[in-house]
C-alpha positions in Angstrom: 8.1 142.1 -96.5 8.8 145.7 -96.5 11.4 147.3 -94.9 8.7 149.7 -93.4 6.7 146.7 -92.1 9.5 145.1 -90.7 10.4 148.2 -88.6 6.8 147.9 -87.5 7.4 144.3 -86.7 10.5 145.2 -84.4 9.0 148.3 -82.7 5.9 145.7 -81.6 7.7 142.2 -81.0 10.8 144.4 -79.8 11.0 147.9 -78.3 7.6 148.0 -77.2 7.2 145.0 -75.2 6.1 145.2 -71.6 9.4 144.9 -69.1 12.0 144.5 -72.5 11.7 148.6 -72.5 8.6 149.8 -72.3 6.3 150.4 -69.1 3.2 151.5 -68.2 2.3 155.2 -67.6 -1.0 157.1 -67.3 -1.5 160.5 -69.1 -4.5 162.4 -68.5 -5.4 159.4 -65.9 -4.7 156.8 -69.0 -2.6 153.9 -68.9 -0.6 153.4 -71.6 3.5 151.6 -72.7 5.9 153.7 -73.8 9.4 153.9 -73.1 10.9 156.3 -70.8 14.1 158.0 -71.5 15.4 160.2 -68.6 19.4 160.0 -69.9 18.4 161.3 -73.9 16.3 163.9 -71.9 19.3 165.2 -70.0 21.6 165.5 -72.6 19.1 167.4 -74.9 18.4 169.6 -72.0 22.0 170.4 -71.5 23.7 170.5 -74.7 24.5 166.9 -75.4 26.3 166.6 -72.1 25.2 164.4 -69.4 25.5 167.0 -66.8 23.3 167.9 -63.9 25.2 171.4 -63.0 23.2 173.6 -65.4 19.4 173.5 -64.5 16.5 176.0 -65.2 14.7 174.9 -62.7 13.1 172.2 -64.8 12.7 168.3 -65.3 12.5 166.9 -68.7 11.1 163.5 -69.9 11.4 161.5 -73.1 9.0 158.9 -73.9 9.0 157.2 -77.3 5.1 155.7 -78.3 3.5 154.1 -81.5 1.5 157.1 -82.7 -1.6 154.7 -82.4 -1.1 153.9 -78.9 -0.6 157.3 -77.5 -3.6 158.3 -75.2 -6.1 160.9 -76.6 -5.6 163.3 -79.5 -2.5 163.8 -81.3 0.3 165.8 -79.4 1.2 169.3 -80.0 3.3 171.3 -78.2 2.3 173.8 -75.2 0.0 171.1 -74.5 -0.4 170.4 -70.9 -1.5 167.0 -69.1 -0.5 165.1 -66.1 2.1 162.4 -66.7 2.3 160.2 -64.0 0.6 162.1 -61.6 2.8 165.7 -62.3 1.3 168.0 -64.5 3.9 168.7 -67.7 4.1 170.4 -70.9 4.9 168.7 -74.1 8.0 170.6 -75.3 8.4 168.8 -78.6 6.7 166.7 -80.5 8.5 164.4 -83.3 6.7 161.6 -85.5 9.5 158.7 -86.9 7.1 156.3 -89.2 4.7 156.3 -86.8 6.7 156.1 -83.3 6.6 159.4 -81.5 9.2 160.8 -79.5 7.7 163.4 -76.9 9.6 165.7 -74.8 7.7 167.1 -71.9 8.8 169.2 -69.0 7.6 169.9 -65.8 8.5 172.6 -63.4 10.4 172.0 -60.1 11.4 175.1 -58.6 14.3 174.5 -56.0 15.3 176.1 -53.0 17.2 179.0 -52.4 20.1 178.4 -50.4 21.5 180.8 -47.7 
């Protein structure tokens, strides 16, 4: 066996499994498992620093998917759909033998205090 095909094998048996990781989401009204990765999202967002100080008024998501699983067409960025019921952008879109790791962002203006 392939190195290739056993990374497939791990992502499957592994990473993706329902409750190990991954969970159900909907995009576009479509359910779907990926994994959710608010902490790596956070971090890219602010430098590498896990630090909620800094904010552009934003909220970022990472979710990892096998290529073939994700909903729809292929990805690209400035695409909008609702994830989980809030409407986001896909910032970034990066393909890993087949697993894709999407960034999106949604807006969430905050309040202005007095």
């Amino acid at each position: 066996m392939s190195l290739k095909d056993r990374i497939d094998a791990d992502r499957s048996r592994v990473f993706m499994q329902y409750n190990h990781f991954a969970d159900y989401h909907t995009w576009n009204g479509i359910k779907f498992l990926c994994v959710v990765d608010e902490d790596t999202a956070i971090k890219r967002k602010n430098n590498n620093v896990n630090d909620i100080s800094w904010d552009n008024n934003t909220i970022d998501t990472l979710i990892y998917v096998p290529q073939d699983k994700w909903p729809g067409r292929y990805p690209v960025p400035n695409e909008h759909g609702i994830f989980d019921k809030v409407m986001m952008k896909i910032l970034q879109v990066q393909n890993d033998m087949g697993m894709l790791t999407i960034v999106l962002s949604a807006q969430s203006p905050k309040a202005v205090a007095e």
